[in-house]
N, CA, C and O atoms as CSV, one atom per row, in Angstrom:
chain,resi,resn,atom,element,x,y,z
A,1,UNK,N,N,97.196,73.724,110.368
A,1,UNK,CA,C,95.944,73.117,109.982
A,1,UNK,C,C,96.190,72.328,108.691
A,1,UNK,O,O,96.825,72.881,107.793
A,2,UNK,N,N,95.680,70.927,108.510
A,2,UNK,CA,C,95.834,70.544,107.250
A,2,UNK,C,C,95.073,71.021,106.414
A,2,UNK,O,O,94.272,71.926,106.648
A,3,UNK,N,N,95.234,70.471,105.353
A,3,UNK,CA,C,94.549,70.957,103.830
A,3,UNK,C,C,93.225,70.681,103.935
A,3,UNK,O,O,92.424,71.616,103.919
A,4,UNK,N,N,92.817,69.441,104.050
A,4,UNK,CA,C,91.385,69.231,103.908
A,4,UNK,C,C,90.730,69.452,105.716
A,4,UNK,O,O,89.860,68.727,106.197
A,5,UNK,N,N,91.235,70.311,106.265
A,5,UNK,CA,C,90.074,70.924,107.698
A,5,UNK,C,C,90.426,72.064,107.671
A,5,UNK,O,O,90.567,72.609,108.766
A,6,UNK,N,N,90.742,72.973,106.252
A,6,UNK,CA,C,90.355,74.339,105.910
A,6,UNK,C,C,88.716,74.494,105.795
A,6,UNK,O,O,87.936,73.876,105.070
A,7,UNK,N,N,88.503,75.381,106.621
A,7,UNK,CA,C,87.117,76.047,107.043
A,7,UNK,C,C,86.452,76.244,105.769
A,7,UNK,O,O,87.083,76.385,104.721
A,8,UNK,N,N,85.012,76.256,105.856
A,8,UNK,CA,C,84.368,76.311,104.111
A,8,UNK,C,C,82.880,76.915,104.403
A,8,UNK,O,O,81.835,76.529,103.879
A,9,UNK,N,N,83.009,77.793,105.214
A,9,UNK,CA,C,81.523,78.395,105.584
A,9,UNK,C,C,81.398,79.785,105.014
A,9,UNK,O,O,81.985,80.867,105.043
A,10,UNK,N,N,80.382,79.236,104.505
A,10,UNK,CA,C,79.889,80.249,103.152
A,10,UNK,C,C,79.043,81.473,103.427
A,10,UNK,O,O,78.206,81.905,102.635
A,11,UNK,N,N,79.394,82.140,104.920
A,11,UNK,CA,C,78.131,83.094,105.247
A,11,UNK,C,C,78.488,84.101,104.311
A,11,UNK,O,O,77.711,84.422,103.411
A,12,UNK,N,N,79.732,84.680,104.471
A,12,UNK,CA,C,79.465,86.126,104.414
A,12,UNK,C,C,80.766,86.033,102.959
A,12,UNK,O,O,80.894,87.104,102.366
A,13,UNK,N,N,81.418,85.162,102.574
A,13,UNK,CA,C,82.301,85.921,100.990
A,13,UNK,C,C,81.131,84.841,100.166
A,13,UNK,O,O,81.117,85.034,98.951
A,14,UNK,N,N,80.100,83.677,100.692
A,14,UNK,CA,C,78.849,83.226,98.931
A,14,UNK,C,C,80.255,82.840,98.139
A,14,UNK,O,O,81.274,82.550,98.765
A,15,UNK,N,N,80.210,82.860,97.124
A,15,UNK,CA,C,80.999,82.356,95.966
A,15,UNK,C,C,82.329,82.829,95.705
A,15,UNK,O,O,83.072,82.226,94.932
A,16,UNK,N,N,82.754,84.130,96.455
A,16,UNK,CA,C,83.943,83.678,96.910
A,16,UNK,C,C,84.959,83.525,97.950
A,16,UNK,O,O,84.539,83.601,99.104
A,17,UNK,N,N,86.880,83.219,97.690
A,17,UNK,CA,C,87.609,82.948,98.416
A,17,UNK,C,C,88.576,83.549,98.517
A,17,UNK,O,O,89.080,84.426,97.815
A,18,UNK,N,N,88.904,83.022,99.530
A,18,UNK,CA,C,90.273,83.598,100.197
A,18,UNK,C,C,91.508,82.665,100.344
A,18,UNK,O,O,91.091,81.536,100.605
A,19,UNK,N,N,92.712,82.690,100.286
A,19,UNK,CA,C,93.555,81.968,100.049
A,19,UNK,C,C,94.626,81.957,101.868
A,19,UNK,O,O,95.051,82.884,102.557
A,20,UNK,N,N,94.686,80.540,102.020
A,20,UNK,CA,C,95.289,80.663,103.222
A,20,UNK,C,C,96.662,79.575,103.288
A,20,UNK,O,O,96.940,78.745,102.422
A,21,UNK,N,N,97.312,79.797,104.379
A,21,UNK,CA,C,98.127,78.413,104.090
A,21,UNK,C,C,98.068,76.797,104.915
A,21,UNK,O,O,98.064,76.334,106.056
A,22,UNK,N,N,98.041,76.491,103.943
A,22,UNK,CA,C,97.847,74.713,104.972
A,22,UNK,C,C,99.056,73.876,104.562
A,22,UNK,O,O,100.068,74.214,103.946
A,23,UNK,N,N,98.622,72.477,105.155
A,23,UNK,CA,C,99.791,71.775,105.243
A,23,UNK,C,C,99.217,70.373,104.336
A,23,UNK,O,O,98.038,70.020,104.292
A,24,UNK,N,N,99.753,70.057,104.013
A,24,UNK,CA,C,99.161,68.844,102.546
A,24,UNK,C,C,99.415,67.309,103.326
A,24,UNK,O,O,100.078,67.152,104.351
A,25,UNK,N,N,99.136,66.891,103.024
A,25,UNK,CA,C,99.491,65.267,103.130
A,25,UNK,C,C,101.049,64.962,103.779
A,25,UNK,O,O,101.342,64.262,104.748
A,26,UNK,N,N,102.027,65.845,102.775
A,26,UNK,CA,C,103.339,65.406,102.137
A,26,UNK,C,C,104.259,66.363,103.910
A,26,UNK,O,O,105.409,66.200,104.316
A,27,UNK,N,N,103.255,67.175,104.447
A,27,UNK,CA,C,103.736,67.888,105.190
A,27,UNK,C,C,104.480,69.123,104.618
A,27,UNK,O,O,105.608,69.408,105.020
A,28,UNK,N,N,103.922,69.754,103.803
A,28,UNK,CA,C,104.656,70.748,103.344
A,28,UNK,C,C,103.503,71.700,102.966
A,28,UNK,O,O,102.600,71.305,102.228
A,29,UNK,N,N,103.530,73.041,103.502
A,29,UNK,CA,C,102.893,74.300,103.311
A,29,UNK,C,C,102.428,74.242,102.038
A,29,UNK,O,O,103.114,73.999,101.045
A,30,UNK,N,N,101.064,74.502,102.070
A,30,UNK,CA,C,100.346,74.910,100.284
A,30,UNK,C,C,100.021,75.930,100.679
A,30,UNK,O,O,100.142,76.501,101.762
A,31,UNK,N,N,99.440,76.252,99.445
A,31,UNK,CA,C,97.836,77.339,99.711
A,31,UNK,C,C,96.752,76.786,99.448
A,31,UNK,O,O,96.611,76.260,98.344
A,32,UNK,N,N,95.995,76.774,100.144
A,32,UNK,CA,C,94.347,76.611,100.502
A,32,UNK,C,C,93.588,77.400,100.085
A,32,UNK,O,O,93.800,78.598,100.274
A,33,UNK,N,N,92.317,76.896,99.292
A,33,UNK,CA,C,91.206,78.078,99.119
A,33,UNK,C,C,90.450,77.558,100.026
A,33,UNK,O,O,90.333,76.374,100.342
A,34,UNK,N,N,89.701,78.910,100.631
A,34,UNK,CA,C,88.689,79.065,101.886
A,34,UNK,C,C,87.404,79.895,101.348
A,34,UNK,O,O,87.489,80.815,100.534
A,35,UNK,N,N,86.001,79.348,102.031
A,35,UNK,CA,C,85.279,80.521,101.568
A,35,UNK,C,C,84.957,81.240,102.839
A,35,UNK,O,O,84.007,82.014,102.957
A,36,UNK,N,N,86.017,80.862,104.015
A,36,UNK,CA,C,85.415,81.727,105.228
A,36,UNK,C,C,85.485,81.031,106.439
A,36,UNK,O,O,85.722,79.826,106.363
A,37,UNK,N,N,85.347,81.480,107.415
A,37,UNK,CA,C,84.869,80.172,108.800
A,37,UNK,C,C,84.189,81.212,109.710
A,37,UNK,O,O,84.059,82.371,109.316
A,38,UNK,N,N,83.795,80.852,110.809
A,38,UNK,CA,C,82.642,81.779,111.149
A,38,UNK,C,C,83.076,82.631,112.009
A,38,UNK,O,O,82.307,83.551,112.289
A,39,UNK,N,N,84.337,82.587,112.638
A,39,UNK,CA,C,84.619,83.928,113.712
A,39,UNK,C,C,85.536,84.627,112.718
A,39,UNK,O,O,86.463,85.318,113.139
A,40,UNK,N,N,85.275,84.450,111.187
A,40,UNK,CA,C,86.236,85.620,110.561
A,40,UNK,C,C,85.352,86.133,110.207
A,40,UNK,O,O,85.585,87.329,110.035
A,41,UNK,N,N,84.172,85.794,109.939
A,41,UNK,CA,C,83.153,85.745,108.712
A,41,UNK,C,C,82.179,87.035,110.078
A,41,UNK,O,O,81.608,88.026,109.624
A,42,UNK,N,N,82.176,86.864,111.020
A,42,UNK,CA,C,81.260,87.613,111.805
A,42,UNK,C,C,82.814,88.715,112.238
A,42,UNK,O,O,82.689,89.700,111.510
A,43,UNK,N,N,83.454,88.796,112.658
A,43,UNK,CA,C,84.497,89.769,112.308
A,43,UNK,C,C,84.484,90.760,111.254
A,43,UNK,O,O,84.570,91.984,111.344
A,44,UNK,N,N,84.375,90.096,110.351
A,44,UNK,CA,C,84.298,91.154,109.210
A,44,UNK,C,C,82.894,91.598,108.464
A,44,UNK,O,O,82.787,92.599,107.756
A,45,UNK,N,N,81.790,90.618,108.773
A,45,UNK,CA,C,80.695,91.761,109.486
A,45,UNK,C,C,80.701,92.824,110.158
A,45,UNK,O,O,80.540,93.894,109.569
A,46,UNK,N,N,80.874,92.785,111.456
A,46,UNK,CA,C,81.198,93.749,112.261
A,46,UNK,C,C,82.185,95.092,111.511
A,46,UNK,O,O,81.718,96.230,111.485
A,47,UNK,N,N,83.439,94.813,110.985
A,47,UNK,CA,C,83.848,95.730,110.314
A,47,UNK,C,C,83.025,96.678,109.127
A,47,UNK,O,O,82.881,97.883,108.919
A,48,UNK,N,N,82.616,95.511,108.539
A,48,UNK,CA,C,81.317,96.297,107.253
A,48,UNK,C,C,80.452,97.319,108.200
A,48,UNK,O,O,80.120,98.431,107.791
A,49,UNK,N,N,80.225,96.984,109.097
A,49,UNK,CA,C,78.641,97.518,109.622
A,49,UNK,C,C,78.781,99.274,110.118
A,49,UNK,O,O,78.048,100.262,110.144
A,50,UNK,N,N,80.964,98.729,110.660
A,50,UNK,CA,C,81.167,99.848,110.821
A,50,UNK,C,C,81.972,100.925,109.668
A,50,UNK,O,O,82.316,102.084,109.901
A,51,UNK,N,N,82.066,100.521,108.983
A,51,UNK,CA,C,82.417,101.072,107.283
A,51,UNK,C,C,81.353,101.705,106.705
A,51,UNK,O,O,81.451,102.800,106.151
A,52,UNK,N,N,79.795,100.738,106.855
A,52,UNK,CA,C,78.970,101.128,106.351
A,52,UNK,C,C,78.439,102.710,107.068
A,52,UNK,O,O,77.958,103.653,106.439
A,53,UNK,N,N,78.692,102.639,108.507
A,53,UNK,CA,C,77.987,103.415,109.482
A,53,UNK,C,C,79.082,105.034,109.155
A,53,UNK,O,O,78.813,106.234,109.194
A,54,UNK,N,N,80.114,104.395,108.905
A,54,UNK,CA,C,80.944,105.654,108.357
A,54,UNK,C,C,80.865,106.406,107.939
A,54,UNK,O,O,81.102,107.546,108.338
A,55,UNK,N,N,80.214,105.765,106.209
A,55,UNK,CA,C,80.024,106.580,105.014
A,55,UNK,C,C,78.831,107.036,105.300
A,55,UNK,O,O,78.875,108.246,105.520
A,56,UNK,N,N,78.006,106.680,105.371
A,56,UNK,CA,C,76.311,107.052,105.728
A,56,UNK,C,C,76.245,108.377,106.251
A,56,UNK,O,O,75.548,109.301,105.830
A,57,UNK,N,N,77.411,108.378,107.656
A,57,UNK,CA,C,77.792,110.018,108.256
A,57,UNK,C,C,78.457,111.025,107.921
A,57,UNK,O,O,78.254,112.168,108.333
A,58,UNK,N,N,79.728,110.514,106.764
A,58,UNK,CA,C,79.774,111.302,105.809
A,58,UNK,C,C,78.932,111.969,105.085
A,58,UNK,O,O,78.799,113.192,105.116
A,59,UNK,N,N,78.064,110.880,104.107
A,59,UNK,CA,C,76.994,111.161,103.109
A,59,UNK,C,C,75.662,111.963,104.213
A,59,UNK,O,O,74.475,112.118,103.925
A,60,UNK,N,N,76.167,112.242,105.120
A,60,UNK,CA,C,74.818,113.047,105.650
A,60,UNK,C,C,75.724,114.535,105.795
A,60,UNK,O,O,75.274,115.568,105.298
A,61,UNK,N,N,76.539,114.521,106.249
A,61,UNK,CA,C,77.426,115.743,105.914
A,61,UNK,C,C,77.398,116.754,104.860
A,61,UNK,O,O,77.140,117.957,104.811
A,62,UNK,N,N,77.821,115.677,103.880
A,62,UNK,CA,C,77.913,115.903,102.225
A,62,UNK,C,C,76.279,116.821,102.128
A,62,UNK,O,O,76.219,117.999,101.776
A,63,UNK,N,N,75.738,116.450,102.301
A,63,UNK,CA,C,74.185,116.531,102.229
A,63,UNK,C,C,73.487,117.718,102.873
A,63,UNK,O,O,72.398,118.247,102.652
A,64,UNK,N,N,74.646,118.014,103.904
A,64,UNK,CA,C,74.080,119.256,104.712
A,64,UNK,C,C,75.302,120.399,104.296
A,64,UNK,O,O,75.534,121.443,104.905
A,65,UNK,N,N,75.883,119.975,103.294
A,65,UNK,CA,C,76.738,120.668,102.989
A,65,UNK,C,C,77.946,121.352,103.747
A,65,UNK,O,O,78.075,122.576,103.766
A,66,UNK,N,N,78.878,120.429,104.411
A,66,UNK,CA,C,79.531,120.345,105.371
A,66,UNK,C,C,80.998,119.592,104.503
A,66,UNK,O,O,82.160,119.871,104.801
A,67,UNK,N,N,80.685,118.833,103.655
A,67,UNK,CA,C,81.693,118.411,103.461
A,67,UNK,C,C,81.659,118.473,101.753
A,67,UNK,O,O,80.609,119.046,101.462
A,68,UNK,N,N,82.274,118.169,100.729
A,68,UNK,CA,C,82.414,118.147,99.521
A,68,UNK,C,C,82.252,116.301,99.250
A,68,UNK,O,O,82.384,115.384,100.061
A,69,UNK,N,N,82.012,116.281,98.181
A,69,UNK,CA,C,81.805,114.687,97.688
A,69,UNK,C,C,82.826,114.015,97.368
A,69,UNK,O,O,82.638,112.904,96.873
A,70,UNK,N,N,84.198,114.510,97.567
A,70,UNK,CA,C,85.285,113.874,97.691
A,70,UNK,C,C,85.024,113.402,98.879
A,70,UNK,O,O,85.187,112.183,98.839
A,71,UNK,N,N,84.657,113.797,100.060
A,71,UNK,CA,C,85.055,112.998,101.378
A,71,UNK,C,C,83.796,111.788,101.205
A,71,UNK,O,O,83.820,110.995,102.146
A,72,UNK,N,N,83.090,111.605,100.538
A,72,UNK,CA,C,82.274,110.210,99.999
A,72,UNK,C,C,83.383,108.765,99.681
A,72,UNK,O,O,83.563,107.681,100.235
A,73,UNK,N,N,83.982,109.505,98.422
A,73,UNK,CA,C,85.113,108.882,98.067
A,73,UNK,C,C,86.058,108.382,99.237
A,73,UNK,O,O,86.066,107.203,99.592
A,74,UNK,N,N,86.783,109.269,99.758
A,74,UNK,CA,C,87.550,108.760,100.648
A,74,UNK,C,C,86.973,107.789,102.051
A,74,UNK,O,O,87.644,106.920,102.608
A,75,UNK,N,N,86.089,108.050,102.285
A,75,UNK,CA,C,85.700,107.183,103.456
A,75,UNK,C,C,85.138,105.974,102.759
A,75,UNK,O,O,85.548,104.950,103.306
A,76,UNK,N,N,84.166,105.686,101.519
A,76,UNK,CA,C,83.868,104.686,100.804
A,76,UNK,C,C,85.644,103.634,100.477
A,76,UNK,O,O,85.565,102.412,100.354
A,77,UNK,N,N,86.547,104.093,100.419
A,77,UNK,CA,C,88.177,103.558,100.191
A,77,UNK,C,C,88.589,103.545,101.154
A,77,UNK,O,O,89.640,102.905,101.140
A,78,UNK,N,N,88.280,104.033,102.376
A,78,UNK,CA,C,89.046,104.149,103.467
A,78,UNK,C,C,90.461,104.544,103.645
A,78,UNK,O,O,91.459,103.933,104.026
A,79,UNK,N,N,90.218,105.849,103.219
A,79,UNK,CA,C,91.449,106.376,103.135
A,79,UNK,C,C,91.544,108.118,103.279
A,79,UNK,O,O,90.717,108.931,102.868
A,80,UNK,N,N,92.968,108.414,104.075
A,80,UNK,CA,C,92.597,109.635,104.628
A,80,UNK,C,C,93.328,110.481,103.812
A,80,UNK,O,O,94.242,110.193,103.040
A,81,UNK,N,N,92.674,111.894,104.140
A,81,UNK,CA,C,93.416,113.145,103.723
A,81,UNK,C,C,95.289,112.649,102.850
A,81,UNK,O,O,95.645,113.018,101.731
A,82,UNK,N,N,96.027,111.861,103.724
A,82,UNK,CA,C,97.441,111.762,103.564
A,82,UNK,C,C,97.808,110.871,102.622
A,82,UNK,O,O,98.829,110.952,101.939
A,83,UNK,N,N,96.616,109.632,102.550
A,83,UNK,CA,C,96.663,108.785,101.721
A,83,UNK,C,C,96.498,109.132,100.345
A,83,UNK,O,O,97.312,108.885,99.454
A,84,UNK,N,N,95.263,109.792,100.200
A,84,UNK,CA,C,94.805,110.603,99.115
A,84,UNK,C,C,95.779,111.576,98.443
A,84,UNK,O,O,96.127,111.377,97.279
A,85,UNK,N,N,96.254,112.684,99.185
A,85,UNK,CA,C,97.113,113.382,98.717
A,85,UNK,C,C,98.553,112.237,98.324
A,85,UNK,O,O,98.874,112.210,97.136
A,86,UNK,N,N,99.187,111.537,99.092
A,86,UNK,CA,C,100.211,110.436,98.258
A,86,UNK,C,C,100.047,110.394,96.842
A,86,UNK,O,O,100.598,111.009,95.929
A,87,UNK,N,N,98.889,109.256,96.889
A,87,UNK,CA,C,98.185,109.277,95.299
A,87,UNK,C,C,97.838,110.401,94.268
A,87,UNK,O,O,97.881,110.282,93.043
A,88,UNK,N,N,97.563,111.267,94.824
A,88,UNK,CA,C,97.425,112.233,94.202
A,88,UNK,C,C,98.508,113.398,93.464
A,88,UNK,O,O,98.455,114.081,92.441
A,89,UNK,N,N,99.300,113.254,94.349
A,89,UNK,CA,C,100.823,113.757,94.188
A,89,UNK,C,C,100.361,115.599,94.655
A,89,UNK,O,O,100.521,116.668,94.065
A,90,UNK,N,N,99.863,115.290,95.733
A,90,UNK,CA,C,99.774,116.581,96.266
A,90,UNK,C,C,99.866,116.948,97.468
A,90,UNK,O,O,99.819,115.951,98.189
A,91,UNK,N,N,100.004,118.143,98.205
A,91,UNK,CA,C,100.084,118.526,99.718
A,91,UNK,C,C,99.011,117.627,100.562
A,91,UNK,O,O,98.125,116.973,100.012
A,92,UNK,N,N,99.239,117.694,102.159
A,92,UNK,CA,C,97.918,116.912,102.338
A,92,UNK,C,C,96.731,117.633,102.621
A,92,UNK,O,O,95.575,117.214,102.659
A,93,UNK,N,N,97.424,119.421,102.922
A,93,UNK,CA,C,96.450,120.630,103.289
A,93,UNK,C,C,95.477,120.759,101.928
A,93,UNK,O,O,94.252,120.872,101.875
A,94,UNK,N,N,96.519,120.698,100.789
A,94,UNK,CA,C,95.554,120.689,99.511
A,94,UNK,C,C,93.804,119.902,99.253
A,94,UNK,O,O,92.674,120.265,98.927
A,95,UNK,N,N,94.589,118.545,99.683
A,95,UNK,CA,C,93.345,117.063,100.057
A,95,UNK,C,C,92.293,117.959,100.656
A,95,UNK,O,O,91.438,118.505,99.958
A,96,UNK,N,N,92.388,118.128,102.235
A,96,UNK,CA,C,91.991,118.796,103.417
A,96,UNK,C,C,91.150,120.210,102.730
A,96,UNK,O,O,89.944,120.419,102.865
A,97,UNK,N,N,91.966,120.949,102.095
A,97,UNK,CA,C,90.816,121.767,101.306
A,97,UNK,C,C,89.733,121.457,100.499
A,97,UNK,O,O,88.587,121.906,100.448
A,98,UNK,N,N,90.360,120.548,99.841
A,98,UNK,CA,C,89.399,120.056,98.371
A,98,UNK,C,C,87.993,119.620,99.230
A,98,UNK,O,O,86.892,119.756,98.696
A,99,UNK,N,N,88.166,118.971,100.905
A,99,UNK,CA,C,86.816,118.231,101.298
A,99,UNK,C,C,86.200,119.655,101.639
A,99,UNK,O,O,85.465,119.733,102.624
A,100,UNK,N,N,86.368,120.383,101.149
A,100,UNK,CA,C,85.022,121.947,101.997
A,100,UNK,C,C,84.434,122.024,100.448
A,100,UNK,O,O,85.071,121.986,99.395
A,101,UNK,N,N,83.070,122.141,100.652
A,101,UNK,CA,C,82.073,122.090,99.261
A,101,UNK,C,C,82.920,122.963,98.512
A,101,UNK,O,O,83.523,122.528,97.530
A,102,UNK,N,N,83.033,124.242,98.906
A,102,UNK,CA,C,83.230,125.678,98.124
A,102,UNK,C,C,84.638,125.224,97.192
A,102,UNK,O,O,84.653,125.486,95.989
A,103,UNK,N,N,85.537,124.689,97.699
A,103,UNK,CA,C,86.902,125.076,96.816
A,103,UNK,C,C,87.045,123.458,95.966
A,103,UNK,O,O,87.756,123.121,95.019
A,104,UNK,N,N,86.139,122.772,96.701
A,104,UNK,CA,C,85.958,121.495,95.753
A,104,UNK,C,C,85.219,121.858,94.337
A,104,UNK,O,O,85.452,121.348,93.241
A,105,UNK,N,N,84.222,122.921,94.670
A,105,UNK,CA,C,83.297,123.495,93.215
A,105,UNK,C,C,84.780,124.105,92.231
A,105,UNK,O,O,84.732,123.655,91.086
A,106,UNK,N,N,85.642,124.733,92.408
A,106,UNK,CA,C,86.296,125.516,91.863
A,106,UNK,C,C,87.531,125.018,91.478
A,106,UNK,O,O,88.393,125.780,91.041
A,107,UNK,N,N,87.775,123.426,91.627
A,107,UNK,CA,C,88.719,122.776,91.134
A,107,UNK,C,C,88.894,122.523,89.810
A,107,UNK,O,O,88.032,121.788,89.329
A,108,UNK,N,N,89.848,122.952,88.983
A,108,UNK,CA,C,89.915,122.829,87.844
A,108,UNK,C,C,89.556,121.514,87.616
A,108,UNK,O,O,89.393,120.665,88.493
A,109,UNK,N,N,89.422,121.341,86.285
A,109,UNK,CA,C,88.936,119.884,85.872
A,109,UNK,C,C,90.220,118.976,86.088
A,109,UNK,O,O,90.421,118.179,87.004
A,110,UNK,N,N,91.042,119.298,85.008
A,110,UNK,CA,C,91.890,118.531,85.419
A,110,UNK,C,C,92.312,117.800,86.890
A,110,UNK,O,O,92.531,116.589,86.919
A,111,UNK,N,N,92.370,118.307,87.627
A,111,UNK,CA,C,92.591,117.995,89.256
A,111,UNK,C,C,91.087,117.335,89.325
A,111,UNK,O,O,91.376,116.209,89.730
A,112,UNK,N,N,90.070,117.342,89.220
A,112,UNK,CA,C,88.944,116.130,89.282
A,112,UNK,C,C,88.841,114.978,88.552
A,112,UNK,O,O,88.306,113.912,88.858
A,113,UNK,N,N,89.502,115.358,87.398
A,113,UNK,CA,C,89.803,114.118,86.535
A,113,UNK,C,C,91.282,113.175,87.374
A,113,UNK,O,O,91.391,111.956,87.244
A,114,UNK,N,N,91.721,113.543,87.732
A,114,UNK,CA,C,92.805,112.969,89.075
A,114,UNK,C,C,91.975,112.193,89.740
A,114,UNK,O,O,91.734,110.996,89.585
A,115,UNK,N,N,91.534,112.997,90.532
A,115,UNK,CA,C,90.727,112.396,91.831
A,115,UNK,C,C,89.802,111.317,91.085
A,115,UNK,O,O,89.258,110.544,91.873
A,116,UNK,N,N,89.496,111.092,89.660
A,116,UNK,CA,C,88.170,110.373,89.531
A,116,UNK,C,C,88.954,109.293,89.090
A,116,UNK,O,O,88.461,108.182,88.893
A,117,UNK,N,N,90.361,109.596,88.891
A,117,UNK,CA,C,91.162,108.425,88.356
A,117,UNK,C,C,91.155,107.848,89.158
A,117,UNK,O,O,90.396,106.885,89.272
A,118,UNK,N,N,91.859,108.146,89.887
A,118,UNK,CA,C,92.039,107.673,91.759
A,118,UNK,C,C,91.629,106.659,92.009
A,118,UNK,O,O,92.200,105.569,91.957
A,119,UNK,N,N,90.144,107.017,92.438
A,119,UNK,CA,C,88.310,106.382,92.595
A,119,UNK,C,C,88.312,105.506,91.498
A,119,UNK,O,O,87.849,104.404,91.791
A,120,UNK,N,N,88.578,105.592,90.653
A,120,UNK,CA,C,88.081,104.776,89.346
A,120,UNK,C,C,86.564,105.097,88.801
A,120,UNK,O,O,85.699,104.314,88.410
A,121,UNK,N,N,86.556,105.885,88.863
A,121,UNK,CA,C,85.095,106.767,88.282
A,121,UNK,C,C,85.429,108.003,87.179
A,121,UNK,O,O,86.437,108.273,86.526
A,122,UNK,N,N,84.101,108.619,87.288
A,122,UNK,CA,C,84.169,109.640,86.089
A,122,UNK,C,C,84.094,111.035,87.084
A,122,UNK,O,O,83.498,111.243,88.142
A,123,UNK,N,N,85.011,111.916,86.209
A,123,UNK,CA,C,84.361,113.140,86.524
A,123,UNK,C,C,83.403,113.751,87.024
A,123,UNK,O,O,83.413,114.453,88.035
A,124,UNK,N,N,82.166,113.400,86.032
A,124,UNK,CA,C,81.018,113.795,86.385
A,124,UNK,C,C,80.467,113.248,87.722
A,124,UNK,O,O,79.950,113.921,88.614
A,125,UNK,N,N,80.726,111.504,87.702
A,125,UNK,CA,C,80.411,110.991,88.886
A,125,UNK,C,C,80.781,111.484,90.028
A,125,UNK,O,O,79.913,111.865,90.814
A,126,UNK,N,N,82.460,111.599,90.428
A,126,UNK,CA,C,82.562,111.726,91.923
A,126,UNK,C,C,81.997,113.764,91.933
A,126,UNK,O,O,82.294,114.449,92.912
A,127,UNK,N,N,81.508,114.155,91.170
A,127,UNK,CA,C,81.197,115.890,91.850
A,127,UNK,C,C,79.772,115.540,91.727
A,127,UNK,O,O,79.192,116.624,91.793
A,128,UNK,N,N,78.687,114.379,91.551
A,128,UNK,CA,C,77.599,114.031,92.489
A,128,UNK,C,C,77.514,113.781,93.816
A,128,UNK,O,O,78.510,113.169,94.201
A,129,UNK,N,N,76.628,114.034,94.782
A,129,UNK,CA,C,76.330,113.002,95.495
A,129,UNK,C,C,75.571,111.930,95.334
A,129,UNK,O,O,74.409,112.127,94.979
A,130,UNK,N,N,75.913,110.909,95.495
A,130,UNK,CA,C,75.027,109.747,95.477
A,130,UNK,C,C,74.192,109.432,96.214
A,130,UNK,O,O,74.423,109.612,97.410
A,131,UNK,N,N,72.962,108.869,95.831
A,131,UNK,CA,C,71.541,109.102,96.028
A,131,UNK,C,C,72.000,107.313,97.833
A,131,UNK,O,O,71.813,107.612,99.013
A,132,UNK,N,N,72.319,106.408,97.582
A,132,UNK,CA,C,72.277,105.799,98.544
A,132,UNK,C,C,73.731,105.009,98.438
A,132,UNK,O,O,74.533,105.212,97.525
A,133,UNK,N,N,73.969,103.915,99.709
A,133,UNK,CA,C,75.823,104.158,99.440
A,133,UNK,C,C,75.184,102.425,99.873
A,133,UNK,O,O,74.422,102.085,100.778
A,134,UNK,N,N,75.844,101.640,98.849
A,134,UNK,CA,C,75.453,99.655,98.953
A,134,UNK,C,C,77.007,99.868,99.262
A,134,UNK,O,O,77.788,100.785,99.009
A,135,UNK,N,N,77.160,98.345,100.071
A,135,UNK,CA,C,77.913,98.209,100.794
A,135,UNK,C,C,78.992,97.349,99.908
A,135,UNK,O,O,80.160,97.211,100.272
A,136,UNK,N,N,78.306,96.620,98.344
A,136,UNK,CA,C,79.202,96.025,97.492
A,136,UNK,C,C,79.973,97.199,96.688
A,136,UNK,O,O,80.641,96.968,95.680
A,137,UNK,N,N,79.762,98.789,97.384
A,137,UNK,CA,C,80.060,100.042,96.270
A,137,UNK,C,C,81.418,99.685,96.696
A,137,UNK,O,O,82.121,99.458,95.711
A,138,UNK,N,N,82.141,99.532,97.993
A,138,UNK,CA,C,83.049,99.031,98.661
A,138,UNK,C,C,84.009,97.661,98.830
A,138,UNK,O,O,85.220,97.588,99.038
A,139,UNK,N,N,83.163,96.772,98.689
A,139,UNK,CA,C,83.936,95.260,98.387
A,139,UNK,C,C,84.337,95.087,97.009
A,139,UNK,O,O,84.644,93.932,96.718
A,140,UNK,N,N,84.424,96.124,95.905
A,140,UNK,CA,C,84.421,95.286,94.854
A,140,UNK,C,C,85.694,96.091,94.821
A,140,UNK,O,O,86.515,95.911,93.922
């Protein structure tokens, strides 16, 4: 595709872009900024809707007390038990425990201050549940 019939439809990234590669004048590969075109842009709708539909069933879990508010975290990142424990520098059975309310209450601090590093949050924050889950809690 050349440079100037890079796609520029603004539904779903608004103000911003994505970087792709095109071909210039000179015939030689650039990079292109894009703000989208419409069968990516409804693609990744579709993905949100099902990201969004994710966490929501988590956060109803969480809520019925089924799961601990780490598994908020992880499905809001999209990322599992194995991933988590990687980062974490721990077993993945460990992870897998931490999501049952009870042994998530009894985690030393330190090991929540981990996990909130992780997340990029606070302490205090990820051992809330959060009251409703926006879908920019995720894109940013």
């Amino acid at each position: 595709m050349l440079k100037t019939e890079v796609p520029q439809d603004k539904e779903l990234f608004g103000d911003q872009r994505e970087v792709c590669y095109a071909v210039d004048e000179n015939g030689r590969y650039v990079l292109a900024e894009s703000s989208g075109w419409e069968p990516a842009n409804v693609a990744n709708s579709q993905a949100w809707d099902v990201i969004r539909s994710e966490v929501e069933a988590v956060l109803a879990k969480i809520r019925a007390g089924e799961l601990s508010p780490l598994a908020y975290y992880m499905a809001r990142n999209q990322m599992d038990a194995k991933l988590l424990a990687g980062y974490a520098g721990l077993f993945c059975w460990q992870v897998r425990r931490h999501l049952k309310p009870g042994p998530f209450r009894s985690l030393k601090p330190s090991q929540v201050a981990r996990y909130a590093t992780i997340f990029k949050t606070t302490p205090e924050e990820i051992t809330r549940i959060p009251d409703v889950f926006e879908i920019s809690d995720v894109q940013s």
